[in-house]
C-alpha positions as CSV (number, residue, x, y, z in Angstrom):
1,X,-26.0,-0.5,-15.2
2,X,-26.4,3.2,-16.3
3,X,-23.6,5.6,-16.8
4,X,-24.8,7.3,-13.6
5,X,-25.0,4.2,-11.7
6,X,-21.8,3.0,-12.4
7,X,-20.4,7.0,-11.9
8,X,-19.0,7.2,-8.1
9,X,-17.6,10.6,-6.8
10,X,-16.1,11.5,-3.8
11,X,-12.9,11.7,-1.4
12,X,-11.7,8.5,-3.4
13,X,-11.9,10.4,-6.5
14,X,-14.2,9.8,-9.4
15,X,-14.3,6.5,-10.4
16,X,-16.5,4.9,-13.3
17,X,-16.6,3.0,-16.6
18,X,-14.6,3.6,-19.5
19,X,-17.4,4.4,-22.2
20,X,-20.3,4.5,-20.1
21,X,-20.0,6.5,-17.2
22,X,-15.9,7.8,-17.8
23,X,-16.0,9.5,-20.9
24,X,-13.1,11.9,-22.0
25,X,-15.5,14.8,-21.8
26,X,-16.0,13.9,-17.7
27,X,-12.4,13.7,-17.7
28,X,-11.0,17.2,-19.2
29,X,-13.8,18.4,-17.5
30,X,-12.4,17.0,-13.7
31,X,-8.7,18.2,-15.6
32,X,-9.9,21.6,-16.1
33,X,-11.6,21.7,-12.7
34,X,-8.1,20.6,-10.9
35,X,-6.1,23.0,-13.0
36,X,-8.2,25.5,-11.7
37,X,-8.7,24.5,-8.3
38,X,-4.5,25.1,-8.1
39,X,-4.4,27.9,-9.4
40,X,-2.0,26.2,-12.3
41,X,1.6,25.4,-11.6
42,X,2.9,21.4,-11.7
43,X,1.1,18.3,-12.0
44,X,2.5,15.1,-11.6
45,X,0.5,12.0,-13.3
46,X,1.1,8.8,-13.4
47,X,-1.3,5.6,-14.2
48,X,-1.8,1.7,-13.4
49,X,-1.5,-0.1,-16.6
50,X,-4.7,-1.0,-17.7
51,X,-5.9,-0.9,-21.4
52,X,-7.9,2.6,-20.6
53,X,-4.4,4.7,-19.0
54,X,-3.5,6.1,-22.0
55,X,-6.9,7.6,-23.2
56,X,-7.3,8.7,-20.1
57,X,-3.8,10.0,-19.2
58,X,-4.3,12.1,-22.9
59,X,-8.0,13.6,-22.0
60,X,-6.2,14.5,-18.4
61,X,-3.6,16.1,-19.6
62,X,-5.3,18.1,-22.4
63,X,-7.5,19.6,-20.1
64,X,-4.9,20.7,-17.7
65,X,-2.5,22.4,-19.7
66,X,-5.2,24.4,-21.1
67,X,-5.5,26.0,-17.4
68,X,-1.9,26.4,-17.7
69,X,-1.0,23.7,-15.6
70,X,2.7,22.2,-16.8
71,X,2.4,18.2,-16.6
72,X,5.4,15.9,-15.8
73,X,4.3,12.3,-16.6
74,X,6.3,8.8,-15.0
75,X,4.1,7.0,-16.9
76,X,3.0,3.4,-15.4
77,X,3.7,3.4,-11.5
78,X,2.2,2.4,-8.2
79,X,0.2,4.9,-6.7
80,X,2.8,5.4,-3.9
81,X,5.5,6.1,-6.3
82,X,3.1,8.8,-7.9
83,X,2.8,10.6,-4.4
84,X,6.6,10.4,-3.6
85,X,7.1,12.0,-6.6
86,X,4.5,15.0,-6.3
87,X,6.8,16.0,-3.2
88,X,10.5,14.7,-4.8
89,X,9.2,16.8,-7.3
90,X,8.3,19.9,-5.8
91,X,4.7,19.9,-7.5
92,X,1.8,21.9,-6.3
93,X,-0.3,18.5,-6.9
94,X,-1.0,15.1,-8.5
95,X,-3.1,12.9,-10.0
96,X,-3.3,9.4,-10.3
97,X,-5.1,7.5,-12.9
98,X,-6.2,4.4,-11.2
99,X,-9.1,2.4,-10.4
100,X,-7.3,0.5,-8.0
101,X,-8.7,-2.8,-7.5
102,X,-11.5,-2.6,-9.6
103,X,-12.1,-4.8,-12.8
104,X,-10.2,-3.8,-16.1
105,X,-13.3,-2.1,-17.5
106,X,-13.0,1.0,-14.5
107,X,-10.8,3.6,-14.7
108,X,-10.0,6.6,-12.1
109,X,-8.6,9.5,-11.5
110,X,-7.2,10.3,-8.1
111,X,-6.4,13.8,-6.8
112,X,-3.5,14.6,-4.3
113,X,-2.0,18.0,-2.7
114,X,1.6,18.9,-2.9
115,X,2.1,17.0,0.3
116,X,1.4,13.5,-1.6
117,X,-1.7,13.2,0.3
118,X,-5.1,12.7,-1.6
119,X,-7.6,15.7,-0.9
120,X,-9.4,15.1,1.9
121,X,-13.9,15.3,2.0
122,X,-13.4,19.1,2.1
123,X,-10.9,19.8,-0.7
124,X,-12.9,16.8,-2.7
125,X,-16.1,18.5,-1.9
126,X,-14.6,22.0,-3.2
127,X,-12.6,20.5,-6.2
128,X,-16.6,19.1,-7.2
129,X,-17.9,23.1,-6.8
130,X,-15.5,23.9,-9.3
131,X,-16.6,21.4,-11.8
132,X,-20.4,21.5,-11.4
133,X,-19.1,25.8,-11.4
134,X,-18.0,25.1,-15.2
135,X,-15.9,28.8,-14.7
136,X,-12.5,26.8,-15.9
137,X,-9.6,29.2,-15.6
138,X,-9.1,28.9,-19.8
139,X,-5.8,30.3,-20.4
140,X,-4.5,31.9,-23.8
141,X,-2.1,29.8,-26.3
142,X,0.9,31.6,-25.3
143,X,0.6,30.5,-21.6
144,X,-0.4,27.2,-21.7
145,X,1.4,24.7,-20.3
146,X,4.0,22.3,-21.4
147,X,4.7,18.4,-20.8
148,X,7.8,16.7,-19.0
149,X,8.5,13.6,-18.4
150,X,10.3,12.1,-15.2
151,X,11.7,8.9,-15.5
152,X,13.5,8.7,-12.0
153,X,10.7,8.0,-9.8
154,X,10.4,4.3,-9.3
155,X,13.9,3.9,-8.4
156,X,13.8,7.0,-5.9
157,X,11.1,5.0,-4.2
158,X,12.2,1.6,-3.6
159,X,15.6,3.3,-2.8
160,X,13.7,5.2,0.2
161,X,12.1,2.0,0.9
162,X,15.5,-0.3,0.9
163,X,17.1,2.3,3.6
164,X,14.1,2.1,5.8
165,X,14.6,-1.6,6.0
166,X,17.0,-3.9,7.7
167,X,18.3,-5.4,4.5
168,X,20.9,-7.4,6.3
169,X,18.6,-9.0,8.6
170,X,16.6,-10.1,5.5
171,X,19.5,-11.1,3.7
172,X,20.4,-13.5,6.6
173,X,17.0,-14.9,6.6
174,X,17.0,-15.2,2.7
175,X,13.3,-15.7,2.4
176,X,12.1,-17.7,-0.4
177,X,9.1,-15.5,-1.8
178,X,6.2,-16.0,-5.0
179,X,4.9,-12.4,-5.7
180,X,1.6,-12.3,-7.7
181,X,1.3,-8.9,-9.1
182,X,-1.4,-9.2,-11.2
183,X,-0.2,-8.0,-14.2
184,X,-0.3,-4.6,-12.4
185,X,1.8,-1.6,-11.6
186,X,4.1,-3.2,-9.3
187,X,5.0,-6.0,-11.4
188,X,8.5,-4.7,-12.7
189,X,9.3,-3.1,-9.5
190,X,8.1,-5.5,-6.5
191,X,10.1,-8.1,-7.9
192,X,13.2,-6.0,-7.8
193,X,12.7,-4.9,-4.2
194,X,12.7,-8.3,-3.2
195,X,15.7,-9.2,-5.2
196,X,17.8,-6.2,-3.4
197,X,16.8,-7.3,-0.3
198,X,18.5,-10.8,-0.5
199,X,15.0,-12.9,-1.5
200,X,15.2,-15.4,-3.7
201,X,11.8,-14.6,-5.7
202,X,9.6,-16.7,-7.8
203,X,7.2,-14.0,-9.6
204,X,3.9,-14.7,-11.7
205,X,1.3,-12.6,-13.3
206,X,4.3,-10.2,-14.1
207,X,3.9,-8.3,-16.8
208,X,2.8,-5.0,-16.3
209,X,0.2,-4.9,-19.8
210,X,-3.2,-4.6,-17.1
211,X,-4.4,-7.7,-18.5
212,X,-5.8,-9.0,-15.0
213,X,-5.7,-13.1,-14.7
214,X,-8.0,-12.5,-11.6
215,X,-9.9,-10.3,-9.8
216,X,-7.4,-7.9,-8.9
217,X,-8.4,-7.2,-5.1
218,X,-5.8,-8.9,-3.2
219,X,-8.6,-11.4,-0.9
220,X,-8.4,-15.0,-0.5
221,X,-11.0,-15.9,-2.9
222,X,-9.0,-14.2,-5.8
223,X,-5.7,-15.9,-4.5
224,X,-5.7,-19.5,-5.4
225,X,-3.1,-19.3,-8.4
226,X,-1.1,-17.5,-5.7
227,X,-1.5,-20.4,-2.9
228,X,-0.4,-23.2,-5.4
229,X,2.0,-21.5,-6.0
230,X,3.7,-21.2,-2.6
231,X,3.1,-25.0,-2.1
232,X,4.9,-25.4,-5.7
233,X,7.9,-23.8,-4.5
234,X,8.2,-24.5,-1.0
235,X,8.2,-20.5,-0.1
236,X,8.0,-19.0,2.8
237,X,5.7,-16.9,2.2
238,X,3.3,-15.1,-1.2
239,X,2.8,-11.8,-1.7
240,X,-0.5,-10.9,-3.4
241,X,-0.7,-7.4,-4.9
242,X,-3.7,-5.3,-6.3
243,X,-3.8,-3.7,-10.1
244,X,-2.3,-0.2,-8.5
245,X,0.5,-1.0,-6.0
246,X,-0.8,0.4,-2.9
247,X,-2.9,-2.8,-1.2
248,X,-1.1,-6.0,-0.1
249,X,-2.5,-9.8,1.0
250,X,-0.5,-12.6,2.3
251,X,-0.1,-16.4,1.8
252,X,1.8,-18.2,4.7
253,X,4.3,-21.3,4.0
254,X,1.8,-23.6,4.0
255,X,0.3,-22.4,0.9
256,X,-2.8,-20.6,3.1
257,X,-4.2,-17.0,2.2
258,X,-4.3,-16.2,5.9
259,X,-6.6,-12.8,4.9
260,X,-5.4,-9.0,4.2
261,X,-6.2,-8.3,7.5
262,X,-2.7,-9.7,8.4
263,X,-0.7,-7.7,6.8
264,X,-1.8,-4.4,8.5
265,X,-1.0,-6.4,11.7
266,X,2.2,-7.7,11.6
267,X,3.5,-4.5,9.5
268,X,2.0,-2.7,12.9
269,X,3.7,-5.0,14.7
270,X,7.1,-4.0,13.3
271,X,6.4,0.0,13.0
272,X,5.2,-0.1,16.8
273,X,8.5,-1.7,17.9
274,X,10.1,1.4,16.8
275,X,12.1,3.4,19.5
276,X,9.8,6.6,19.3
277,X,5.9,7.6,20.8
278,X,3.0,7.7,19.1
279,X,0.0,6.5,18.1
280,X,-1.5,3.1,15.7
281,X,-3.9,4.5,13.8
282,X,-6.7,2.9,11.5
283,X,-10.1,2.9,10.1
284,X,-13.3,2.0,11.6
285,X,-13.5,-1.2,9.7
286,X,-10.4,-2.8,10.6
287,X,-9.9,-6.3,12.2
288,X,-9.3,-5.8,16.6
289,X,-5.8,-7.6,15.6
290,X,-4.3,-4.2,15.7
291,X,-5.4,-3.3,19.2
292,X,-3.6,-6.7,20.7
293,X,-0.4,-5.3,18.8
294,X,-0.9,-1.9,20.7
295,X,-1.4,-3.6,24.0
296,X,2.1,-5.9,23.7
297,X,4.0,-2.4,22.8
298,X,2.1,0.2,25.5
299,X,0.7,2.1,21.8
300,X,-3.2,3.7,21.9
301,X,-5.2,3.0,19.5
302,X,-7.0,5.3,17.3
303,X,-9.9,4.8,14.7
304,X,-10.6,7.4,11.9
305,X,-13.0,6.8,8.9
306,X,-12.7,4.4,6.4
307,X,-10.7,5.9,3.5
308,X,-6.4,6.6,2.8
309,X,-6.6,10.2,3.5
310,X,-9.0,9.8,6.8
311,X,-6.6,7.7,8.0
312,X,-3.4,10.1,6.9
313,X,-5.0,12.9,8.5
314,X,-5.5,11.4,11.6
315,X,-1.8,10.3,11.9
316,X,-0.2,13.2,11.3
317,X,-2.3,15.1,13.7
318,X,-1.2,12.5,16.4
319,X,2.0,12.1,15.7
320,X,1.5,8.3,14.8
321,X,4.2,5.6,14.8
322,X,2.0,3.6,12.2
323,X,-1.1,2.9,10.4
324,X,-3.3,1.8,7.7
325,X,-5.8,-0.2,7.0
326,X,-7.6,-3.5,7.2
327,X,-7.8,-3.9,3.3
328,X,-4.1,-4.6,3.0
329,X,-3.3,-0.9,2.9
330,X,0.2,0.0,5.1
331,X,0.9,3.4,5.7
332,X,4.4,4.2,7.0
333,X,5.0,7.2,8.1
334,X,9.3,7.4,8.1
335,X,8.5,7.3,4.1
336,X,5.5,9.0,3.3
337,X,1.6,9.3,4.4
338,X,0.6,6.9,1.8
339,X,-1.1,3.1,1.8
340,X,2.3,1.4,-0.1
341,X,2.8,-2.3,-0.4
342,X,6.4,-1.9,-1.1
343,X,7.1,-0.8,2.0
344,X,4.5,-3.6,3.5
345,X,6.3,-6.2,2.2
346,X,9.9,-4.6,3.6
347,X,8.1,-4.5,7.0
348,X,6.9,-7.8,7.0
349,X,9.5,-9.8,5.9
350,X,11.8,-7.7,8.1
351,X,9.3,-8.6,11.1
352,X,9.7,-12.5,10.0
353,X,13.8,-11.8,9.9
354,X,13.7,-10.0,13.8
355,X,11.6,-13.0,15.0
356,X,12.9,-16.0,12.8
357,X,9.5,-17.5,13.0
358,X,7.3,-18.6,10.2
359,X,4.2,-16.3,8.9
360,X,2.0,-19.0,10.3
361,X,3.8,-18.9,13.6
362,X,3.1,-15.0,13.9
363,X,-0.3,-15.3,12.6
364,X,-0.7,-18.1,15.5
365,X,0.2,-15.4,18.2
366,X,-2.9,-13.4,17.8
367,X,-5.9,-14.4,19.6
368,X,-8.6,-17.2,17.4
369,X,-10.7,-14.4,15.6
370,X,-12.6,-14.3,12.7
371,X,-13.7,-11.5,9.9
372,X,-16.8,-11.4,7.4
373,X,-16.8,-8.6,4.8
374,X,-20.0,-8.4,2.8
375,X,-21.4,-5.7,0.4
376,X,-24.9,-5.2,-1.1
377,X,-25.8,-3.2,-3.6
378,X,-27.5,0.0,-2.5
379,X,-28.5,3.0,-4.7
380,X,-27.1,6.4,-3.3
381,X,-30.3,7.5,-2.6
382,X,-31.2,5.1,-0.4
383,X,-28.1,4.4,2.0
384,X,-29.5,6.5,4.8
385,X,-32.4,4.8,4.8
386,X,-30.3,1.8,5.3
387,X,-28.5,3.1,8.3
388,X,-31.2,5.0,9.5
389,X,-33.1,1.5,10.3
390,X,-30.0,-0.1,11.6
391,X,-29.4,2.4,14.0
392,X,-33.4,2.0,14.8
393,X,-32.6,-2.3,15.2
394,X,-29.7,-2.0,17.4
395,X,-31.0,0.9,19.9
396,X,-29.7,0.2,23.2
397,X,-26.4,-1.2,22.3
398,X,-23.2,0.5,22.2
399,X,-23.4,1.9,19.1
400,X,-20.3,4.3,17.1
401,X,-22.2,6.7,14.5
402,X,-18.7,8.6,13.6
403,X,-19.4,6.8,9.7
404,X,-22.5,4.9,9.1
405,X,-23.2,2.6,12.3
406,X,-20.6,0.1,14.4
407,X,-22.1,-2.0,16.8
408,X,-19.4,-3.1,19.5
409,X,-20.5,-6.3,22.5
410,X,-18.9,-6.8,25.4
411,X,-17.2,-9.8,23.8
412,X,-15.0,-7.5,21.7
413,X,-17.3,-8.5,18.8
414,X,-18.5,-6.0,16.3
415,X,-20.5,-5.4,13.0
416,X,-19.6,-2.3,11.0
417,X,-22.1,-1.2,8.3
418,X,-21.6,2.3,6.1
419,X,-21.7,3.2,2.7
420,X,-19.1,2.8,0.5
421,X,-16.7,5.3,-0.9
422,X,-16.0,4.0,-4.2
423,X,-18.9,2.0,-5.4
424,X,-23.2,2.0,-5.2
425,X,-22.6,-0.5,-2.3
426,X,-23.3,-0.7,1.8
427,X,-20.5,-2.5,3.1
428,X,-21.0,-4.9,6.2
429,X,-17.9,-5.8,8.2
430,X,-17.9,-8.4,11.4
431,X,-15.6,-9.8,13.4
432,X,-15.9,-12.5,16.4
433,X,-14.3,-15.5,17.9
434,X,-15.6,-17.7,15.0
435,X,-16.9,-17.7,11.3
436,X,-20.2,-19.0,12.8
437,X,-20.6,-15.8,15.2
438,X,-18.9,-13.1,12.6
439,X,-21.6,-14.6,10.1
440,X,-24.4,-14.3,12.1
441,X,-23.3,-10.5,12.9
442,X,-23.7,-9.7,9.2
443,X,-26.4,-12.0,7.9
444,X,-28.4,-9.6,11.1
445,X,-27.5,-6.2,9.5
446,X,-27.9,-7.5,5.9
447,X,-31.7,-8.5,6.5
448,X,-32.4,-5.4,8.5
449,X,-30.6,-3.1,5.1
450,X,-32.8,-4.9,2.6
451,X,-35.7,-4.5,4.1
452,X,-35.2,-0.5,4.8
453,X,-33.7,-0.5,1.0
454,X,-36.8,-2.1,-0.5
């Protein structure tokens, strides 16, 4: 691939490939546009370990204090610790430097408000007229800024996590729990949590040096070390985290990567049981699990676009009890607007403590359903034409254009096809009764996007 290709920006960030496509130029330059964007004052960075942080956590803040931006840095942390600490803080923004669960070779860098929350499409879309604008607010030596450090930030979030939770409930239940952390961000940390909370915890992959023994998105396919594991041990349940901290999958007792999908459910499950209204909220994309949890607890339903901050935005604007999304991402609102799979495991192994049932036992309560998730490489050029013929195929059907097209049956099946917002890709989601049926949804769409790309 060329630089450009592998070069994605938008309300994910900027995302590419360190030495092709992420160079240190790109990043003072994106610096240097943030800087500006704020008008200086505080920035809070903080980066996923992998080989690539600390070039680009230098080239970031270079460019920033020369816009006479002061930088505190808390060093390697889970993205949710890095926006609990923008508002602990009192900072006017964030960034972190993350390419989440991309390979080793990407590297990111994520922008957030003083709120915590990552810039929505608008603020994105202005913090990009700055860059391509070049009119960097270049400040004089004397006012520069200068570089803290905070080294407080990891313990202030799992503390906020711990008194969200019913630790005595847990304690009781004294789960027996493997944690695969990938060699990521929440390696030191996850395992601690779980400790505090009365687990006993087997741990692997938990060194926090971004040397990633798998692929580090937390999916069945990638969790097999993980599901031997479990079975090894005789646990009661795996935890399977992504390079970043923010994404979570789960393995049941039996060994069984039941699918990230889960975990947005049965942390719904235990947000919507809350004594207080509101709202589930998620994204387009997200398995119909979530809608059977709003029906056993009288909650609505509400569907934003695919993406952390579309989903953010929505909740706070409704007053949500809970939300997230379908990729393992768990947003809980009583700690912060952020995806956080800290605060997803506390949830779920809090839910399995209320209930003292099994993870495959909870799992067995939703309705048979099934969930197909396929990508195709797609130039940015070209993605409209891509959903421009699929809307074409499926006229007459109920269709949802709010991002890209969902098709929705009478069945409560549906295929959900859009571009993505982090790689050259179109993303195809379906989900049905059965693998056969959720197959055939996407295996439709595919053909019908191959043939419009060319």
């Amino acid at each position: 691939m060329t630089g450009i290709q592998t070069l994605k920006i938008g309300v994910s960030g900027v995302r590419g490939i360190v030495g092709q496509s992420l160079t240190p130029q790109l990043i003072v330059g994106f610096a240097e546009a943030f800087g500006t964007y704020l008008g200086g004052g505080v920035v809070v960075i903080g980066r996923d370990p992998r080989p690539s942080g600390e070039m680009v956590a230098n080239a970031l803040v270079g460019g920033l204090l020369s816009t006479g931006c002061s930088v505190i840095d808390i060093g390697v942390c889970p993205t949710p610790t890095l926006q609990h600490a923008v508002v602990d803080l009192g900072a006017d923004g964030g960034v972190a430097i993350t390419a989440s669960h991309h390979p080793s070779e990407w590297n990111a860098l994520k922008f957030c408000r003083e709120d915590g929350v990552f810039l929505n499409a608008y603020q994105a879309e202005e913090l990009l007229n700055v860059y391509h604008q070049g009119a960097f607010a270049q400040r004089p030596y004397d006012a520069l800024g200068r570089v803290g450090a905070d080294e407080g930030a990891i313990n202030r979030h799992l503390s906020r996590v711990l008194e969200a939770t019913d630790q005595a409930a847990i304690a009781r239940l004294a789960p027996k729990v493997v944690i695969d952390s990938v060699n990521g961000a929440g390696a030191d940390c996850a395992e601690g949590l779980l400790q505090k909370m009365g687990c006993e915890v087997i741990a692997i992959n938990d060194v926090p040096n971004g040397r990633f023994p798998r692929d580090p998105e937390p999916i069945p396919a990638n969790l097999g070390q993980l599901c031997d594991a479990v079975r090894e041990h005789g646990a009661d349940i795996g935890f399977g985290q992504d390079a970043d901290g923010d994404r979570l999958s789960v393995v049941s007792e039996e060994g069984i990567a039941i699918g990230e999908e889960y975990t947005l459910a049965f942390a719904a499950e235990v947000m919507a049981e809350r004594d207080c209204p509101g709202p589930l909220v998620t994204n387009l994309s997200t398995s119909r699990m979530i809608d059977e949890v709003a029906a056993r607890h009288g909650r609505e339903v509400l569907r934003a676009k695919v993406g952390e901050v579309n989903v953010v935005e929505t909740m706070i604007a409704e007053g949500a009890v809970g939300g997230g999304e379908g990729n393992g991402g768990v947003i809980d609102p009583t700690l912060r607007f952020c995806r956080d799979n800290l605060a997803a495991m506390a949830l779920i192994l809090q839910g399995m403590a209320w209930r003292g049932c099994t993870i495959s036992e909870w799992a067995g309560s939703f309705a048979p359903s099934a969930i197909m998730k396929e990508k195709l490489e797609c130039p940015a050029g070209r993605t409209q034409r891509a959903i421009l013929a699929l809307i074409r195929h499926y006229e007459g059907q109920r269709l949802d254009l709010t991002e890209g097209v969902k098709v929705l049956s009478e069945d409560g099946s549906w295929m959900h096809a859009r571009p993505s917002n982090t790689e050259p890709i179109l993303r195809v989601i379906a989900e049905a009764d059965d693998c056969e049926s959720a197959r055939r949804l996407c295996d439709e769409a595919l053909a019908v996007a191959r043939q419009a790309i060319g």
